[in-house]
KETI-892955 format. One record per residue: residue in three letters; x negated, y negated, z of N, C-alpha, C, CB in turn; residue number from 1. Coordinates in steps of 0.2 Angstrom, whole numbers. Atoms other than C-alpha are relative to their C-alpha. Glycine has a CB too. Layout:
BEGIN
r_n_x_n_y_n_z_ca_x_ca_y_ca_z_c_x_c_y_c_z_cb_x_cb_y_cb_z_k
Ala_X_Y_Z_X_Y_Z_X_Y_Z_X_Y_Z_NUM
...
***
This chain:
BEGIN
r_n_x_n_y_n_z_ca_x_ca_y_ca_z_c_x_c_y_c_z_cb_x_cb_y_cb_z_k
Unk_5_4_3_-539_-229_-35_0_3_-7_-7_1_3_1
Unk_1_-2_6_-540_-229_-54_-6_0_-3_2_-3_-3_2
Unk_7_3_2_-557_-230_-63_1_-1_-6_-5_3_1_3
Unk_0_3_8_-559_-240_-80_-7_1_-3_1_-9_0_4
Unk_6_-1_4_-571_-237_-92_0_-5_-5_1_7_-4_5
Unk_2_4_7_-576_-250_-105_-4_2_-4_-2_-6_1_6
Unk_7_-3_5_-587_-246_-120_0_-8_-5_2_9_-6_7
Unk_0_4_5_-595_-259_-129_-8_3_-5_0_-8_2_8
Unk_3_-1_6_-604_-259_-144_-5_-6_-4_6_3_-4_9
Unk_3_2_5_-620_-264_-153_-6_0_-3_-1_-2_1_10
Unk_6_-2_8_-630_-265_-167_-6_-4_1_3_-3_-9_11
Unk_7_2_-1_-649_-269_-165_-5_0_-6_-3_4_5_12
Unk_5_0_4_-662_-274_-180_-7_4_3_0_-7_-2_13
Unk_6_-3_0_-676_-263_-180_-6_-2_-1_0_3_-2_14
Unk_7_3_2_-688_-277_-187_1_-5_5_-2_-3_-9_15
Unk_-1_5_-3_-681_-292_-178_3_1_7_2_-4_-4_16
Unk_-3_-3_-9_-674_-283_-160_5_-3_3_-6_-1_5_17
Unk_-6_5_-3_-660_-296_-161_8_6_0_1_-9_-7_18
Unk_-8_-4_1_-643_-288_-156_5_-4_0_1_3_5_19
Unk_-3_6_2_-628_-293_-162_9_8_1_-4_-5_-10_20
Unk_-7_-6_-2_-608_-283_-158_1_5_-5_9_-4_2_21
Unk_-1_-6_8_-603_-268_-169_6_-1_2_-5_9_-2_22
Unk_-7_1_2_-584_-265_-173_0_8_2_2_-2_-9_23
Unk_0_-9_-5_-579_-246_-163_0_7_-6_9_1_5_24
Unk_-1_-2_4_-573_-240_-179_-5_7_-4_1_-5_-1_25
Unk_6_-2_5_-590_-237_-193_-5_3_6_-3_-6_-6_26
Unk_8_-5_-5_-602_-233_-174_3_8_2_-2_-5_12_27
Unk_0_-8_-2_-591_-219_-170_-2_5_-5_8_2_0_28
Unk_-1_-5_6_-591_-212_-187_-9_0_-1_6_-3_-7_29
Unk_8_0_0_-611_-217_-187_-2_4_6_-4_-6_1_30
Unk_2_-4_-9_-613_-208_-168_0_8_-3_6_-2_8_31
Unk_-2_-7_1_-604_-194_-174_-7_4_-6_7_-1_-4_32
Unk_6_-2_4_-616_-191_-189_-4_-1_3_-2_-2_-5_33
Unk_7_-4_-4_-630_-193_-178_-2_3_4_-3_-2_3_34
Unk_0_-5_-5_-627_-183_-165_-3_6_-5_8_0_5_35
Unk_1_-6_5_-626_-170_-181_-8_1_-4_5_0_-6_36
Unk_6_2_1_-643_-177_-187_-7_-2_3_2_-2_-3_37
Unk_9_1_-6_-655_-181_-173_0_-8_1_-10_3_-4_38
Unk_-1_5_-2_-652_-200_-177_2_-7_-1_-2_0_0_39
Unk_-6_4_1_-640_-214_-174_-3_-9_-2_4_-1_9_40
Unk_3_6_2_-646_-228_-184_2_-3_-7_-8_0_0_41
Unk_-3_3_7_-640_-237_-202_-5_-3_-4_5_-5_1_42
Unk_5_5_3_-649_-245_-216_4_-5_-3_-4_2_-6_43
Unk_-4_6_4_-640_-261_-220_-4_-7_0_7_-1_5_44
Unk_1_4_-1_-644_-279_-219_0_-4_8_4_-1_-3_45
Unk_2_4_-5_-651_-290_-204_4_-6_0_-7_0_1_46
Unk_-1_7_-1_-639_-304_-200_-2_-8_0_2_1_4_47
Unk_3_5_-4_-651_-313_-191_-7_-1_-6_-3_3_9_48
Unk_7_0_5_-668_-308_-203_1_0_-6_-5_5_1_49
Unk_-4_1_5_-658_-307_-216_-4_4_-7_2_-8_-1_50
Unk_5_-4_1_-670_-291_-222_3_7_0_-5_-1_5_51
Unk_-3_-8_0_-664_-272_-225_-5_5_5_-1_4_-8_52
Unk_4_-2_-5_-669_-265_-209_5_7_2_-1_-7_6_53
Unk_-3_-5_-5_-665_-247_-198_5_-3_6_-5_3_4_54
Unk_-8_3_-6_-649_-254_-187_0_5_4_10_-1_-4_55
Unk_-3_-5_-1_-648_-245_-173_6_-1_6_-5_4_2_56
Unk_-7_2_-1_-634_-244_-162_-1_1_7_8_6_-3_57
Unk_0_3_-5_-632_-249_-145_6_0_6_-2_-5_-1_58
Unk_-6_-1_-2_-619_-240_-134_3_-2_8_1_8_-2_59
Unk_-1_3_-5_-614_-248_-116_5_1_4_1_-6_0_60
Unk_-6_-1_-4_-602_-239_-104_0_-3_5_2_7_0_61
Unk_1_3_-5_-597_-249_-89_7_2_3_-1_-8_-2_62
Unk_-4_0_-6_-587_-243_-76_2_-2_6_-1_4_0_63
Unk_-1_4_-5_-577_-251_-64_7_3_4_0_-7_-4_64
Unk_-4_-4_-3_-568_-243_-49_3_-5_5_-4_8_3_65
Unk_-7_4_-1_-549_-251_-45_2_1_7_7_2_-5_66
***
């Protein structure tokens, strides 16, 4: 038996609670700093609210055994 791991990834508005997929890349490199800092969250733009909000990140490991 094998077991498979999937991770996905996503980014959550903090004003508007809409989630939406992040890219594996910029969450690592944001996880990573948070883990060093206490917390995993960004300030960018809201897609949806279209508002400068705390993004935070929303990580999904799904394991599935073969």
């Amino acid at each position: 038996m094998s077991k498979e791991e999937r991770i996905k990834l996503f980014r959550i508005c903090s004003s508007c609670s809409k989630e939406f997929e992040a890219t594996i890349e910029p969450v690592l490199v944001e996880a990573t700093r948070g883990l060093l800092t206490g917390s995993i969250s960004t300030f960018q733009d809201c897609p949806f609210c279209k508002e400068r909000n705390d993004i935070w990140i929303r990580i999904v490991i799904e394991e599935n055994v073969e």
